[in-house]
C-alpha positions as CSV (number, residue, x, y, z in Angstrom):
1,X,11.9,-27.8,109.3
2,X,11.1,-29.3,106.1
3,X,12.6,-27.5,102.9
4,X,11.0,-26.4,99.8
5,X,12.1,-29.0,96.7
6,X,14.4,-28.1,94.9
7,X,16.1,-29.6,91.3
8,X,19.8,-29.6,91.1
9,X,20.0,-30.1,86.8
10,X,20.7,-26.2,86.6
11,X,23.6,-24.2,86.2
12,X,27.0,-25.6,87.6
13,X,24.5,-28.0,89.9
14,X,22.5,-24.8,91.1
15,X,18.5,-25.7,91.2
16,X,17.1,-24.8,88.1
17,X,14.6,-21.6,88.6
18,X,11.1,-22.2,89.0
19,X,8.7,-22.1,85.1
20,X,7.7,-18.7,84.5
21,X,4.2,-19.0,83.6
22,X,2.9,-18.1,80.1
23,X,1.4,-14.8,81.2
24,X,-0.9,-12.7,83.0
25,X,-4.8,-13.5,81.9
26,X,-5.3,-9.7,81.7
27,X,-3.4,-9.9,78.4
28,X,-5.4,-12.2,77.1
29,X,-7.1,-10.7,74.4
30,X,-7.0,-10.9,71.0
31,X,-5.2,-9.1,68.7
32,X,-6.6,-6.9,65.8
33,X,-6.9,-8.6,62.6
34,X,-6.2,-5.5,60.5
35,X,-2.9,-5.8,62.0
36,X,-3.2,-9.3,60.5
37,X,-4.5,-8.7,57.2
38,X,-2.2,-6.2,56.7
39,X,1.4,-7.8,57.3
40,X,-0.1,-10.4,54.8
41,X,-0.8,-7.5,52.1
42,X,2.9,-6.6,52.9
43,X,3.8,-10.3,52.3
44,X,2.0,-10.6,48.8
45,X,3.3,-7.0,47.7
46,X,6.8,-8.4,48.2
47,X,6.4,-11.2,46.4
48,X,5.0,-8.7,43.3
49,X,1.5,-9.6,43.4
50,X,-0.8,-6.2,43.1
51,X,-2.8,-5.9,46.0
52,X,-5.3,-3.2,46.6
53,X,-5.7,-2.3,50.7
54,X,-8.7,-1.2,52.1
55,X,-8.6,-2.4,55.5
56,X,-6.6,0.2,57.0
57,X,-8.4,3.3,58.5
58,X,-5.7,5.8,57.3
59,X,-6.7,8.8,55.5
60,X,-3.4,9.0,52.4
61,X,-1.7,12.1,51.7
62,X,-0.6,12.4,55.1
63,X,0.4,15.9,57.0
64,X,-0.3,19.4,56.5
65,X,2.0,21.5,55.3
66,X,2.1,23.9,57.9
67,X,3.3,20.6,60.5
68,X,5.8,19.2,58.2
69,X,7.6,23.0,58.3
70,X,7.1,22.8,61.7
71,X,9.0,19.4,62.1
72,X,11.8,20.7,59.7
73,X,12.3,23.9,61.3
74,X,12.5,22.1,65.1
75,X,15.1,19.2,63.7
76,X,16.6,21.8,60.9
77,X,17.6,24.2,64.3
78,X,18.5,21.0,66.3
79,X,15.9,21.7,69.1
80,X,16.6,20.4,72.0
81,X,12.8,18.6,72.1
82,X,12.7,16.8,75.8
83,X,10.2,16.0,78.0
84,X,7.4,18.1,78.2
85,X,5.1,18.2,81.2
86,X,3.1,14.7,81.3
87,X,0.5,16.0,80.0
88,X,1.6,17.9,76.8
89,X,3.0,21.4,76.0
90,X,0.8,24.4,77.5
91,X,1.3,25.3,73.7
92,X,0.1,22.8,72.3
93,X,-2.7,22.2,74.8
94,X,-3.8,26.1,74.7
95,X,-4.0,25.6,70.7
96,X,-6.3,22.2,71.1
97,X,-8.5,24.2,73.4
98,X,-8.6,26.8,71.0
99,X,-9.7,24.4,68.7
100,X,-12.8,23.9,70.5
101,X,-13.6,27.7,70.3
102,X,-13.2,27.3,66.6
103,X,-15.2,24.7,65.8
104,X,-17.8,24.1,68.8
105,X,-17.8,27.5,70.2
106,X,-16.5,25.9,73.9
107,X,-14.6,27.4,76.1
108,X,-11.9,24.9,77.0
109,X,-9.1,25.9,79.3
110,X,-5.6,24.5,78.3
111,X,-5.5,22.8,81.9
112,X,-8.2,20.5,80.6
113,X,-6.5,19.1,78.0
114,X,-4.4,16.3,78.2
115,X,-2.6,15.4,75.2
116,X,-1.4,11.7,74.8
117,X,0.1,9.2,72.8
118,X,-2.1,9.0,70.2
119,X,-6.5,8.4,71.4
120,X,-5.2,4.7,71.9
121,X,-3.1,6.7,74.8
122,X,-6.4,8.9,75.6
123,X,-8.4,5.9,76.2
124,X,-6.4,4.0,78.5
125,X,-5.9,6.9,81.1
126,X,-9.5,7.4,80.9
127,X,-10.4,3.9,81.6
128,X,-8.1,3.8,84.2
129,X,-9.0,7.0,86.1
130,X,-12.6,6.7,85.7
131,X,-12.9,2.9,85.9
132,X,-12.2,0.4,88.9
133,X,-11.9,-3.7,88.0
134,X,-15.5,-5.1,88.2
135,X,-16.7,-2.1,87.2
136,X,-19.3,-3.1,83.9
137,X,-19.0,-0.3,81.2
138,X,-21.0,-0.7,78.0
139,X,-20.1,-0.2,74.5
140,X,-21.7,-0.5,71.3
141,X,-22.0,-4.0,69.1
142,X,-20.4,-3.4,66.6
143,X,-18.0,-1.3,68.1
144,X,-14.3,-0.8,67.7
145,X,-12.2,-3.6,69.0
146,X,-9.7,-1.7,71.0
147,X,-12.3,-0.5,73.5
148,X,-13.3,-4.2,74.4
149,X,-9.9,-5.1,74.6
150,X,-8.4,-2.4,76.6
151,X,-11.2,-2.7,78.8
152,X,-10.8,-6.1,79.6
153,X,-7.4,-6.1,80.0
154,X,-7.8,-3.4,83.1
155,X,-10.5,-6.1,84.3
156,X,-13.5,-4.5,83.6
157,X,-17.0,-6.2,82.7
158,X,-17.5,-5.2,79.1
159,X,-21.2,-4.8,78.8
160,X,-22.4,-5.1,74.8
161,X,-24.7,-3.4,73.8
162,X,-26.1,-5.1,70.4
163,X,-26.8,-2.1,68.2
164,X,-28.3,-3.1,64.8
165,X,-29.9,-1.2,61.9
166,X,-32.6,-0.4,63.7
167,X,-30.8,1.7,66.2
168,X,-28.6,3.0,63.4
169,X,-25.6,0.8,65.0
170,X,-25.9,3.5,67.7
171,X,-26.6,2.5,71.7
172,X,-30.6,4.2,73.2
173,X,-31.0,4.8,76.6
174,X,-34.1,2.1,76.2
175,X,-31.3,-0.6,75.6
176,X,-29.0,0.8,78.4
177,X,-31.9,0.6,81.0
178,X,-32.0,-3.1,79.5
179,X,-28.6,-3.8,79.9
180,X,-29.2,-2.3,83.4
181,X,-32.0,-4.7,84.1
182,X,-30.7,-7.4,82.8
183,X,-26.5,-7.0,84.6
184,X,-27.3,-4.4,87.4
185,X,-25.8,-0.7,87.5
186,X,-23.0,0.6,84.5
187,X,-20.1,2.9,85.5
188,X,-19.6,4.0,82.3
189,X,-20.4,4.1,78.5
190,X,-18.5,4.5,75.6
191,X,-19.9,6.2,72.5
192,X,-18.3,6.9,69.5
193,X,-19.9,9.2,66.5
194,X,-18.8,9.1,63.6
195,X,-18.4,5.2,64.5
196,X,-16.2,2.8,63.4
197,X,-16.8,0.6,61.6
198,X,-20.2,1.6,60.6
199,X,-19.8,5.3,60.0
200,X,-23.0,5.9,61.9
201,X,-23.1,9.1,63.7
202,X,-25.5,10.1,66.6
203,X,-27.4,13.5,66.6
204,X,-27.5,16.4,69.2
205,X,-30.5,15.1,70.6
206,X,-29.6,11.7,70.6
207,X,-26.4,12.8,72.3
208,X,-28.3,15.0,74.9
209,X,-30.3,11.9,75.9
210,X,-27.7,10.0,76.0
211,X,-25.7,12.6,78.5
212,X,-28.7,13.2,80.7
213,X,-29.4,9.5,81.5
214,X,-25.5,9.1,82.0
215,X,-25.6,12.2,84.5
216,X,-28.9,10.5,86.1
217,X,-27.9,7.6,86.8
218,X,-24.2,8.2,87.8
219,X,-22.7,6.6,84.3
220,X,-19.2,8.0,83.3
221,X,-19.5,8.8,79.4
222,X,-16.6,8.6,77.2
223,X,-17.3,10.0,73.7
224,X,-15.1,8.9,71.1
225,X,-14.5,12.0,68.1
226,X,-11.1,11.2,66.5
227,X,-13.7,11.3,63.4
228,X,-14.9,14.7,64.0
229,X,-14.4,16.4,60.8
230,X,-14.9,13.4,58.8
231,X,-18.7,13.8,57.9
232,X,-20.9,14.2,55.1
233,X,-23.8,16.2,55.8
234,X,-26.6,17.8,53.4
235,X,-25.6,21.3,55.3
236,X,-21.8,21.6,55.7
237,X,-22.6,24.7,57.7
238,X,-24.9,23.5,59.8
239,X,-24.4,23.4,64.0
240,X,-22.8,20.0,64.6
241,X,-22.1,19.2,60.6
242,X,-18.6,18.3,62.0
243,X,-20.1,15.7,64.4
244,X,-21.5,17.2,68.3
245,X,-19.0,17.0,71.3
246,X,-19.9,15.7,74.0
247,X,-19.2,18.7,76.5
248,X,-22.0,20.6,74.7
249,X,-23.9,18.4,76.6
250,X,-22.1,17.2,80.1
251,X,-19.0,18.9,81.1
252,X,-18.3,15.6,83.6
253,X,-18.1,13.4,80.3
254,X,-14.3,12.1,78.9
255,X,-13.7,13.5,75.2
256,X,-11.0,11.5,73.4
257,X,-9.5,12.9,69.8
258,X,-6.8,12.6,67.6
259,X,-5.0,14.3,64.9
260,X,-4.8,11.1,63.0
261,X,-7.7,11.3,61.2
262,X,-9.1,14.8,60.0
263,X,-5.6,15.5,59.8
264,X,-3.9,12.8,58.2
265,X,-1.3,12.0,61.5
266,X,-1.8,8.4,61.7
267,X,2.6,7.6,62.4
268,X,3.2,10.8,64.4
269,X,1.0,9.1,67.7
270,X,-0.5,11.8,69.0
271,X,-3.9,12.8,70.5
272,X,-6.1,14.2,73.4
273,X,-8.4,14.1,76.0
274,X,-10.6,16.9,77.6
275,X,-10.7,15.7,81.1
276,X,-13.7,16.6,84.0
277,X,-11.8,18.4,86.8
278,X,-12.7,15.7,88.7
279,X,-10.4,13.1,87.0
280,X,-7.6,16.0,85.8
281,X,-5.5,14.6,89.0
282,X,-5.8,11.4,87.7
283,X,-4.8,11.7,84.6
284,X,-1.9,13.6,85.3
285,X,-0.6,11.6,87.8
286,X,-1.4,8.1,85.9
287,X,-0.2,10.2,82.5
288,X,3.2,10.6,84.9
289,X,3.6,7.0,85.1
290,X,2.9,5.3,81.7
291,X,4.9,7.7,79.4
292,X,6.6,10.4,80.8
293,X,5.1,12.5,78.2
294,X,4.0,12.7,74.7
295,X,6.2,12.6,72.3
296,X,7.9,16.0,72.1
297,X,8.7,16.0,68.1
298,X,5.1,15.8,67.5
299,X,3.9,17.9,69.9
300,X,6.0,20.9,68.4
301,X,4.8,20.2,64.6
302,X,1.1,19.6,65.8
303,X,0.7,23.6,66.6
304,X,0.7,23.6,62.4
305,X,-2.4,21.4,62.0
306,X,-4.6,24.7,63.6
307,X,-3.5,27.2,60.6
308,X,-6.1,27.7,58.4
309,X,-4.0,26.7,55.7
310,X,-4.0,23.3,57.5
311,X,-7.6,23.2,58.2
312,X,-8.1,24.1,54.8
313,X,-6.0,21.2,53.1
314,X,-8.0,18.6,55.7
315,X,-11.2,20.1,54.8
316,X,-10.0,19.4,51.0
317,X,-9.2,16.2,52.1
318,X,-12.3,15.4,53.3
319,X,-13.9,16.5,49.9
320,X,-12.2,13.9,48.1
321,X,-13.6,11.2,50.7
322,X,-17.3,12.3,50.1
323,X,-16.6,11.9,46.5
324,X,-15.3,8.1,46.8
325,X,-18.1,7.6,49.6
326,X,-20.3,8.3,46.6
327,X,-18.7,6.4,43.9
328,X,-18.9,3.5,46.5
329,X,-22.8,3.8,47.2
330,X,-23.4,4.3,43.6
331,X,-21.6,0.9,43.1
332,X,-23.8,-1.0,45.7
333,X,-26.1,-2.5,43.5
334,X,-23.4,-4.3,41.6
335,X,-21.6,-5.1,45.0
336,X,-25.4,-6.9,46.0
337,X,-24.4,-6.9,49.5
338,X,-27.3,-6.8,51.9
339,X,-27.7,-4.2,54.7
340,X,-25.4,-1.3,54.7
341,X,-24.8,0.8,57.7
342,X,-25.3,4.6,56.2
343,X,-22.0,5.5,56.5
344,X,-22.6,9.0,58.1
345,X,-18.9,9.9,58.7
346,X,-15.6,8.6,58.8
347,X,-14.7,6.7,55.7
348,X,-16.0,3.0,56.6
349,X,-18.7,1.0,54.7
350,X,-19.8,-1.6,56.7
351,X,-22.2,-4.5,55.1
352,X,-23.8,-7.4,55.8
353,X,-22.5,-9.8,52.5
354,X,-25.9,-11.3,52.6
355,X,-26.6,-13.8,49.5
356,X,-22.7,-13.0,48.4
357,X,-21.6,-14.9,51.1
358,X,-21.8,-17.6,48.7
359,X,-20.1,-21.1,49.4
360,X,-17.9,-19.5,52.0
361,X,-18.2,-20.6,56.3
362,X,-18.3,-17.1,57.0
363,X,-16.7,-13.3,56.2
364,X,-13.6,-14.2,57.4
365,X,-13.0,-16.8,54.8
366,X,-14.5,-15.0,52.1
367,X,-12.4,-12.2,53.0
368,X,-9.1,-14.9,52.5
369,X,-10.7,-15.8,49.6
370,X,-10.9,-12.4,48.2
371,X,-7.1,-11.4,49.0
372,X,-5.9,-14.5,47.9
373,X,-7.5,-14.2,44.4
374,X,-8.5,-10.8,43.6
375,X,-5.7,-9.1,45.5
376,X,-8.4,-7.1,47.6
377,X,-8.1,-6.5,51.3
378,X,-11.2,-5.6,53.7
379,X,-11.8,-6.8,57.5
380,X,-14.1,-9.5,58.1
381,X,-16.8,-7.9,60.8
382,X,-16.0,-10.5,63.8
383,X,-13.7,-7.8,65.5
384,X,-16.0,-5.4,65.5
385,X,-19.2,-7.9,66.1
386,X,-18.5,-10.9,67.7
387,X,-22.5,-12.1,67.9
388,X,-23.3,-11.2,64.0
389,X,-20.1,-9.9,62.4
390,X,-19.0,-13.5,60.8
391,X,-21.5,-12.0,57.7
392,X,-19.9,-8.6,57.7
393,X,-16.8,-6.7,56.3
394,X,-15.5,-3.5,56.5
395,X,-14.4,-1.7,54.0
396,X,-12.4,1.8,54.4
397,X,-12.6,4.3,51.5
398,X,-9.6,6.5,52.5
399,X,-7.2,5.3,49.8
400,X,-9.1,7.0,47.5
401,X,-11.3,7.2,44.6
402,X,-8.7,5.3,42.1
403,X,-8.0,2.5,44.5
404,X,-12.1,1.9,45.5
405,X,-13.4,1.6,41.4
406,X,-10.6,-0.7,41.0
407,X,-11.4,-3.0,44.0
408,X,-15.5,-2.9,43.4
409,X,-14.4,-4.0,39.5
410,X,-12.2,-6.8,41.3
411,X,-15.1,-7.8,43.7
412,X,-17.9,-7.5,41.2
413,X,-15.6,-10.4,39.5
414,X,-14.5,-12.2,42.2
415,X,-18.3,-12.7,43.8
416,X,-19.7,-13.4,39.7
417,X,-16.8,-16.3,39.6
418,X,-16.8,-17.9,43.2
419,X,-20.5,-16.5,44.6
């Protein structure tokens, strides 16, 4: 019987192990360059240089009020804070549901809620009970990185959909029955409004088409809303100023949220899903699996984001983003960029550089360029376009009025010297 060969150069003459290979090709992907861009701001900061940061999509000032007390008092009484159920408190999930009664006039039952580890949490329990390997889902180009990635990873056909100004960087059904005709059948789109990076946001009809054709033709939607709140419309108090759900239009679509955004959460990792009753087994049992639970400290100081004090100091928030988001588009004639996504929500501008490109290969050098120099952080747009985002950046808005007039001045400068 003939052995298997072995090496005798390991351990006290033992065969050495066999090589571990690199790694599994479902983690393959790449990583997120504002996770890049940002450890180098870190690294010019510490050597003293004066950098100005708008990569990041974090809204400054951080938590209510009303969840800070909330944290103190749980830690201040030593609260024992361990596992909840998997998914979430019923507290805390009857208060998200009430939520939707507050702002959508839904009727949401606590058991539909799932609350997670932050939306990057939502979204992979909802791509992995709703989606089997092979399965093609589509997306929006440009789109946000993480759903392509994740996506991937689970071995799914990421279907692109190349949005452009035209389709106000928002997917049709006439270029999903494309994509159909083109690849064969989808099991699922994802559609997020307000969008990043482009801000763009799709209306109630737009949404409702979008639904029915999903419901038609047996497409899973997933409607991404951690931006709901976020928006800038002519009526505040109009229906759907704060951006449209998705279950006002098909209960059997996946709603992902966050309190990172509207709220200011972005380090406390925590958000939610409203779930079909269909999939609810699912995510509880896969929920089960990956992490236990949410994180129980957060959970407890998240019931003080639905005060109206809290909702008050977000919507104040918000207030001073419109203001910068108009500083910004008065300052676009200076900038000379070309084609500018309209920035409907969120607190994104997303352009195409057009003649400012200048000398540089493409936006990820010019963004270099522009750090290096002028001490000004954006994202180049080839993570959120791979086909046309080498002429793009992203710039977010959130850290304020102050910090954007500054970095336009140090632009305007940078693109007159070098563009």
């Amino acid at each position: 019987m003939a052995s298997s060969p072995t090496t005798t150069d390991g351990p006290a003459g033992r065969p050495a192990p066999a090589r571990l290979r690199a790694g599994a090709r479902r983690a393959a992907v790449p990583p997120f360059q504002v996770m890049r861009i940002l450890d180098r701001v870190e690294r010019l900061r510490a050597a003293g240089r004066d950098v100005i940061s708008l990569c990041a999509g974090e809204p400054s000032g951080g938590a209510p009020d009303d969840v800070h007390r909330l944290a103190a008092e749980a830690h201040g009484a030593r609260a024992e804070l361990g596992y909840t159920g998997a998914l979430g408190g019923r507290e805390l999930r009857a208060a998200i549901a009430g939520h939707y009664r507050r702002w959508y006039e839904l009727d949401v039952a606590p058991e539909q809620v799932a609350v997670t580890t932050g939306s990057s949490g939502a979204f992979v329990l909802a791509f992995l009970a709703a989606f089997d390997a092979g399965d093609r889902v589509a997306l929006a180009r440009p789109g946000y990185p993480a759903y392509r990635n994740i996506l991937a990873s689970l071995g799914c056909e990421v279907v692109e959909i190349d949005c452009g100004p035209g389709d106000r960087f928002q997917p049709t059904v006439a270029r999903l029955r494309q994509a159909v005709a083109d690849g064969g059948p989808l099991a699922g789109l994802v559609v997020a409004s307000p969008a990043n990076p482009t801000g763009t946001m799709v209306s109630r009809a737009e949404l409702d088409a979008l639904a029915g054709w999903c419901a038609a033709e047996g497409v899973r939607l997933v409607s991404d809303e951690i931006y709901h709140g976020i928006t800038y419309p002519d009526d505040p108090a109009a229906p759907g100023a704060r951006g449209v759900c998705a279950w006002e239009a098909d209960r059997g679509a996946i709603v992902v949220s966050s309190f990172s955004k509207y709220w200011g959460m972005t380090g406390w990792r925590l958000g939610w899903a409203l779930m079909p009753d269909a999939l609810a087994p699912a995510f509880d049992a896969l929920a089960g699996n990956v992490a236990l639970c949410p994180p129980a400290p957060a959970q407890v100081a998240a019931l003080g984001a639905f005060t109206d004090a809290a909702y008050a100091q977000s919507d104040q928030r918000v207030a001073g983003f419109a203001r910068t988001r108009a500083l910004l588009l008065g300052q676009l004639d200076r900038l000379g960029w070309g084609t500018v996504a309209p920035a409907d929500g969120a607190f994104y501008l997303y352009a195409d550089l057009g003649e400012r490109l200048g000398p540089f290969a493409d936006a990820t050098a010019w963004c270099e360029a522009l750090l290096e120099e002028a001490g000004v952080a954006l994202v180049p747009g080839g993570d959120f376009d791979g086909a046309h985002g080498d002429r793009c950046v992203r710039l977010s808005f959130a850290a304020g009025a102050d910090a954007v007039a500054a970095a336009v001045e140090r632009i305007v400068a940078f693109q007159q010297a070098r563009c």
